[in-house]
DOMI-914142 format. One record per residue: residue number from 1; residue in three letters; x, z, y of N, C-alpha, C in turn. Coordinates in Angstrom, 3 decimals, always signed. Layout:
N
    nr   rest       n_xx       n_zz       n_yy      ca_xx      ca_zz      ca_yy       c_xx       c_zz       c_yy
   NUM    ALA          X          Z          Y          X          Z          Y          X          Z          Y
...
***
This chain:
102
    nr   rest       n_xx       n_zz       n_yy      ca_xx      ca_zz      ca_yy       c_xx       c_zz       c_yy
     1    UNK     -3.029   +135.425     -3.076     -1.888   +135.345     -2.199     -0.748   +136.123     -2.802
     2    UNK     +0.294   +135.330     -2.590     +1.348   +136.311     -3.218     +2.137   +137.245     -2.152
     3    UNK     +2.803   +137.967     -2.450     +3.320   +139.305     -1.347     +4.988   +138.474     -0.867
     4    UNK     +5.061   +137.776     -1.110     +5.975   +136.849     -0.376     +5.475   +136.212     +0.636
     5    UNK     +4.712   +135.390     +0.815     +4.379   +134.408     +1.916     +3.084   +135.367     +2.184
     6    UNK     +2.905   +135.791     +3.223     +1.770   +136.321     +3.623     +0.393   +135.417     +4.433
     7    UNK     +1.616   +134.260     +4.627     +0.865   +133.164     +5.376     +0.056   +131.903     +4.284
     8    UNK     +0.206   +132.409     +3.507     -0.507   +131.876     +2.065     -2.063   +131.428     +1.887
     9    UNK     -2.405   +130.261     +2.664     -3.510   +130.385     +2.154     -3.918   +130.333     +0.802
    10    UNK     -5.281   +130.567     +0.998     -6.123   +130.687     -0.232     -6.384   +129.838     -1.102
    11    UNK     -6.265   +129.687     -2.438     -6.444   +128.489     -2.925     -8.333   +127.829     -2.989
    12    UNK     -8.959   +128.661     -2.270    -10.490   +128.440     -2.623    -10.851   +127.635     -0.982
    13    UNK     -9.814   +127.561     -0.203     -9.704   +126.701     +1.145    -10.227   +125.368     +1.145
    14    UNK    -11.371   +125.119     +1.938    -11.453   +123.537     +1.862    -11.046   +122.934     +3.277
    15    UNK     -9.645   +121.720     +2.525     -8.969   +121.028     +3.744    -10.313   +120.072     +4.255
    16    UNK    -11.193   +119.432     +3.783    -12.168   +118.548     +4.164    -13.023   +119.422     +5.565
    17    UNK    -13.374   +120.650     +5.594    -13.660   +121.620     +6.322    -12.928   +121.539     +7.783
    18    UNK    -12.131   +121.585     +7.424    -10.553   +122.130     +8.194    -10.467   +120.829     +9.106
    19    UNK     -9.890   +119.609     +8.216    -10.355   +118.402     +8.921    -10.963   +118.019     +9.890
    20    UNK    -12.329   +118.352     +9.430    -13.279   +118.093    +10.021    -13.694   +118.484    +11.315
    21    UNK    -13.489   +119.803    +11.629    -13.274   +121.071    +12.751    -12.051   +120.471    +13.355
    22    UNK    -10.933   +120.346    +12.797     -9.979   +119.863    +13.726    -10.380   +118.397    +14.606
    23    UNK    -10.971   +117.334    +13.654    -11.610   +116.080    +14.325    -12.391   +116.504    +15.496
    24    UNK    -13.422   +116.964    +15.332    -14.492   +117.513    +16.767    -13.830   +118.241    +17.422
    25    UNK    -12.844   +118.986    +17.630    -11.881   +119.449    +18.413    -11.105   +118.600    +19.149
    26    UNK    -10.304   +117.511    +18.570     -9.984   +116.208    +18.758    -10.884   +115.286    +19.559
    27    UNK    -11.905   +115.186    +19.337    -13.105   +114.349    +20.083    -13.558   +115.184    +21.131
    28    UNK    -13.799   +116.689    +21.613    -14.369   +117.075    +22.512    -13.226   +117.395    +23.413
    29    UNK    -11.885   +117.925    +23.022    -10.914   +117.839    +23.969    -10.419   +116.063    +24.617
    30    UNK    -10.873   +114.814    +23.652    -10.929   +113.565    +24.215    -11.934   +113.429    +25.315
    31    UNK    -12.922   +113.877    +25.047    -14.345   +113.874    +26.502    -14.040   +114.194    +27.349
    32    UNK    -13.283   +115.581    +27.334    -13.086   +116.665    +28.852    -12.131   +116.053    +29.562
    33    UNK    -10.475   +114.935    +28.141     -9.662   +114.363    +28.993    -10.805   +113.582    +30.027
    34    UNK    -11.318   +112.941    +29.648    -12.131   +111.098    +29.906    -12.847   +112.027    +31.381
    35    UNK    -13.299   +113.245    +31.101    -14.412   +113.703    +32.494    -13.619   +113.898    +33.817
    36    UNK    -12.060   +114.783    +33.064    -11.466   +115.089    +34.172    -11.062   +113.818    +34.550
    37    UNK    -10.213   +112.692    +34.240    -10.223   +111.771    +35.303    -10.805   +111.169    +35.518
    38    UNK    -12.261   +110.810    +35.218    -13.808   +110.680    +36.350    -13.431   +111.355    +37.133
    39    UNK    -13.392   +112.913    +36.776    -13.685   +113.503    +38.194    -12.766   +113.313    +39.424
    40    UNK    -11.254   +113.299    +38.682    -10.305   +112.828    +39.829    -10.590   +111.501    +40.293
    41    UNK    -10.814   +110.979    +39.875    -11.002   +109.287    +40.432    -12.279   +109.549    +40.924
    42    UNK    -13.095   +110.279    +41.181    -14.381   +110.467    +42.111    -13.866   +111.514    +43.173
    43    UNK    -13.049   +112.548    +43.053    -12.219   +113.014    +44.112    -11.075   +112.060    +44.852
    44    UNK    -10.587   +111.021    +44.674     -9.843   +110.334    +45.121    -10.967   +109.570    +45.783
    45    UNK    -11.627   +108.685    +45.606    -12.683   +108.245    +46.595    -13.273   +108.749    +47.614
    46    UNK    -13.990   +110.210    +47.608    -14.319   +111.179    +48.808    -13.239   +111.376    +49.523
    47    UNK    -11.879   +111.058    +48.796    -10.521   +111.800    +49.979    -10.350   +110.573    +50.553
    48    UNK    -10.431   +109.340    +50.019    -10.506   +107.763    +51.046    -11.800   +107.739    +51.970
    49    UNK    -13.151   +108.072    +51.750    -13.939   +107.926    +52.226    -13.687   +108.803    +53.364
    50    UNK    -13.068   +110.432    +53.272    -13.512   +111.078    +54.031    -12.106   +110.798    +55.110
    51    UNK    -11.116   +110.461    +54.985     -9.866   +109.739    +55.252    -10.160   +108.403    +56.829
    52    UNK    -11.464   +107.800    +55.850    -11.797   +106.758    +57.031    -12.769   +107.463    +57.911
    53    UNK    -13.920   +108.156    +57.511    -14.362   +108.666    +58.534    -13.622   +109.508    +59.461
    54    UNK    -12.751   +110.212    +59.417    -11.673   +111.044    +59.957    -11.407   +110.451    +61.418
    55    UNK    -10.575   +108.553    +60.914    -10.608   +107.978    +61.864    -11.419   +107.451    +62.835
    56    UNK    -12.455   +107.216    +61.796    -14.019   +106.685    +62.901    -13.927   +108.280    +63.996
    57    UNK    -14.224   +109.602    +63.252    -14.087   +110.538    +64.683    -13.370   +110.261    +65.244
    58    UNK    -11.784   +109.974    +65.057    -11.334   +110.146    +66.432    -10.929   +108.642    +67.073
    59    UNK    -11.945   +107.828    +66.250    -12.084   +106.585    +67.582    -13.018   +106.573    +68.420
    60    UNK    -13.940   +107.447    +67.973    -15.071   +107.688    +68.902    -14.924   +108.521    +69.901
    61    UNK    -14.254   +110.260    +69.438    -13.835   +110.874    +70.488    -12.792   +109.905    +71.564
    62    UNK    -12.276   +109.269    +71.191    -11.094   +108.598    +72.192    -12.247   +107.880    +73.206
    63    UNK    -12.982   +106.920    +72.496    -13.990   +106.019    +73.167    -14.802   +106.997    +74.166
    64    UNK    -15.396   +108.279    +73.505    -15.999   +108.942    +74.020    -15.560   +109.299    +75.510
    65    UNK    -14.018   +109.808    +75.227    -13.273   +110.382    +76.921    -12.715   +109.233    +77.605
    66    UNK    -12.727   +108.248    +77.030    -12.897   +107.023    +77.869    -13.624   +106.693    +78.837
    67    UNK    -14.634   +106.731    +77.688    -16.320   +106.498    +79.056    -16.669   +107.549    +79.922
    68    UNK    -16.023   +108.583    +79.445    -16.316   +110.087    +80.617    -15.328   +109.949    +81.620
    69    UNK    -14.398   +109.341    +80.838    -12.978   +109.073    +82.521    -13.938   +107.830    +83.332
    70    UNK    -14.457   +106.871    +82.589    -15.234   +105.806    +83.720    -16.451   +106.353    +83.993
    71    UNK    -16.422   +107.410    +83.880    -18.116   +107.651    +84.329    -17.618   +108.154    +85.759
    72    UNK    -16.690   +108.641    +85.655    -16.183   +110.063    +86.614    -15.476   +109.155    +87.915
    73    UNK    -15.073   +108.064    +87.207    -14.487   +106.410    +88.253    -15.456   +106.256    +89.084
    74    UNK    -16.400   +106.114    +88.254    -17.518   +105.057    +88.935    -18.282   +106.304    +89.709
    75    UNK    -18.523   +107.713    +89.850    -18.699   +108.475    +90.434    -18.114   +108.783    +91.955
    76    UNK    -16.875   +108.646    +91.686    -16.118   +108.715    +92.530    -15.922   +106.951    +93.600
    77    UNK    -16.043   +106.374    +93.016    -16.446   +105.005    +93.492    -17.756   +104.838    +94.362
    78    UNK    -18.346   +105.380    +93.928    -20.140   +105.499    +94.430    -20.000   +106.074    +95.518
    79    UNK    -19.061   +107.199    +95.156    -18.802   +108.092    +96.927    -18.251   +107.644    +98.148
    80    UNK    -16.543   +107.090    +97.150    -16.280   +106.052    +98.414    -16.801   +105.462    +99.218
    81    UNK    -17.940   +104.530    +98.384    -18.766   +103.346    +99.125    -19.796   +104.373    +99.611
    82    UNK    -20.334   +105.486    +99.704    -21.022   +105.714   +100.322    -20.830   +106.399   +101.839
    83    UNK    -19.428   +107.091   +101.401    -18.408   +107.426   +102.625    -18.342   +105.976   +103.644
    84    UNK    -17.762   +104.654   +103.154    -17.907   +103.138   +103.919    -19.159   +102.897   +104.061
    85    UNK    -20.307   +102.994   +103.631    -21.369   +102.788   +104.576    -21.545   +103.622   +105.449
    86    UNK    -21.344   +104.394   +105.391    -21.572   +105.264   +106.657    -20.877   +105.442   +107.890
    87    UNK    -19.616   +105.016   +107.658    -18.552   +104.493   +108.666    -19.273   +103.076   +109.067
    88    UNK    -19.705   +101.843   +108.123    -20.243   +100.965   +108.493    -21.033   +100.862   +109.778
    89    UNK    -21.935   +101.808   +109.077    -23.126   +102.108   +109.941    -22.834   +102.674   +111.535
    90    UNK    -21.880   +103.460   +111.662    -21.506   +104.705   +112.608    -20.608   +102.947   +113.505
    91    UNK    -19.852   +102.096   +112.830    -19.248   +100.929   +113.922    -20.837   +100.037   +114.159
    92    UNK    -22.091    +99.748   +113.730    -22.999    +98.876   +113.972    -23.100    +99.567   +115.374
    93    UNK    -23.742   +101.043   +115.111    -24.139   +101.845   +116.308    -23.651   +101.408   +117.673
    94    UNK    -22.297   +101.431   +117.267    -21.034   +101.543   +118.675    -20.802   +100.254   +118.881
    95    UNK    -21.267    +99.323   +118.169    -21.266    +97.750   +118.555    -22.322    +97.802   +119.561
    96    UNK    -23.587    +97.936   +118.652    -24.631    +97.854   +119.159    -24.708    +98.781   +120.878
    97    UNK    -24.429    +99.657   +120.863    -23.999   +100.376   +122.068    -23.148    +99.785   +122.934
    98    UNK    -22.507    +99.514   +122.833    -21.898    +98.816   +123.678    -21.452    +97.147   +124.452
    99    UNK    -22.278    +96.753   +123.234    -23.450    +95.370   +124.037    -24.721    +95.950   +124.669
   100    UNK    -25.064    +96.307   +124.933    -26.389    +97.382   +125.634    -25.861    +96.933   +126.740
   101    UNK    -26.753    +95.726   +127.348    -26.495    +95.266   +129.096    -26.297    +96.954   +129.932
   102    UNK    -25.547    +97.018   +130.456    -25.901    +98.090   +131.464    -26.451    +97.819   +133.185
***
């Protein structure tokens, strides 16, 4: 090396070496490109997949307080009519009573 260029390589350097190391450097930084977008394009699928299920919950929760609002209808419905039979019943009485030959 001379005291001028300090950046001098050596003349006993083999570029075929050098090459070569740089190629597999070249090829394994090509893999990791190729893995990472597998991996994004397999993260983009779980974010669609998980995207639609998202909605399936909250068509179900919706469906869900749906059927709890008609459960709570038809609860309250059941009562009504059970409140009108019993009024029913309470006018048979007073019919019936009061056809009663005296």
């Amino acid at each position: 090396m001379s005291a001028d260029n300090k950046y001098e390589l050596p003349s006993s350097m083999d570029f075929g070496v050098l090459e070569e190391s740089l190629g597999d450097l070249h090829t394994g930084l090509t893999c990791v490109e190729h893995q990472q977008i597998d991996s994004e394009e397999k993260i983009q699928q779980v974010d669609s997949k998980v995207a639609v299920l998202s909605v399936r919950v909250d068509e179900f929760k919706r469906s869900h307080n749906a059927a709890d609002e008609m459960q709570s209808q038809v609860h309250e419905m059941r009562e009504d009519l059970d409140r009108l039979k019993g009024r029913v019943d309470k006018l048979k009485q007073s019919v019936k009573y009061q056809m009663v030959p005296s």
